[in-house]
C-alpha positions as CSV (number, residue, x, y, z in Angstrom):
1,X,128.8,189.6,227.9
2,X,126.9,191.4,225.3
3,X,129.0,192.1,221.7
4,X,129.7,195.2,220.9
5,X,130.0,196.1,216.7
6,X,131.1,199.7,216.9
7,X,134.2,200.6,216.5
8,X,135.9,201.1,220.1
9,X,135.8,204.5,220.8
10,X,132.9,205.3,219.2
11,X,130.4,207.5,221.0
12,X,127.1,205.2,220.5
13,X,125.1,208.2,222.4
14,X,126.6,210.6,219.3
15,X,125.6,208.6,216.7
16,X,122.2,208.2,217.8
17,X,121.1,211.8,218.1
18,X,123.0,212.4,214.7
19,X,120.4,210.0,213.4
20,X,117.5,211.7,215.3
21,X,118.1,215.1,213.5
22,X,119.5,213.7,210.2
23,X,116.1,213.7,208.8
24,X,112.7,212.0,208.4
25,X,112.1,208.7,210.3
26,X,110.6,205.7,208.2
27,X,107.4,206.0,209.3
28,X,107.3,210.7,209.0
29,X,108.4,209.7,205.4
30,X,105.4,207.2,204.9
31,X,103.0,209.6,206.3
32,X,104.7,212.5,204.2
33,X,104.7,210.7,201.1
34,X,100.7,209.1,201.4
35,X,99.8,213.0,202.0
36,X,101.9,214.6,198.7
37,X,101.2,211.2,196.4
38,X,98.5,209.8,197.4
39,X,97.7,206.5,196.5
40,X,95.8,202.6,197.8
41,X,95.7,202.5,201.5
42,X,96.6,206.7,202.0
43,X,93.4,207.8,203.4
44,X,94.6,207.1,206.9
45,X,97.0,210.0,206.2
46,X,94.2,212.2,204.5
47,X,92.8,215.6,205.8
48,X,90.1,215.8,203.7
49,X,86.3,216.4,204.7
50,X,84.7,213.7,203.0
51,X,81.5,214.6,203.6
52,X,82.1,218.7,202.1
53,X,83.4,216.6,198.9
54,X,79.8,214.7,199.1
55,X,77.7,217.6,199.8
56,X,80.3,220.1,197.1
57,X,79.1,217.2,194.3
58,X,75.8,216.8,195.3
59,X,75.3,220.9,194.8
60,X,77.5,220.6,191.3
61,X,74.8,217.4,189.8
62,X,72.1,219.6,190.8
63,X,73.4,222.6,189.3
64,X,74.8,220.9,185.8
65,X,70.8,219.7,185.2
66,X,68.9,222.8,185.7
């Protein structure tokens, strides 16, 4: 017989969708926090076009020497 810790009476089912709209789950707040922070290992979470920010300071040096 499998042990049960709740409290007798308590509606297990309840609980569980109370959790599922109480907020961010761990991994929603990881992903939120990478993208506002940033920080090591965050670039999995990043929108950001490398390659425009390559091209964007390519065009910048080029224009700063002439």
């Amino acid at each position: 017989m499998k042990k049960n810790n709740a409290a007798e009476g308590t509606d297990i089912e309840a609980l569980k969708q109370q959790s599922r709209r109480s907020g961010l789950s761990y991994n929603e707040a990881k992903a939120y926090i990478a993208k506002t922070t940033g920080g090591h290992g965050t670039n999995i979470y990043s929108n950001t076009d490398v390659e425009e920010v390559k091209r964007k300071n390519r065009q910048s040096r080029e224009n700063s020497s002439n």
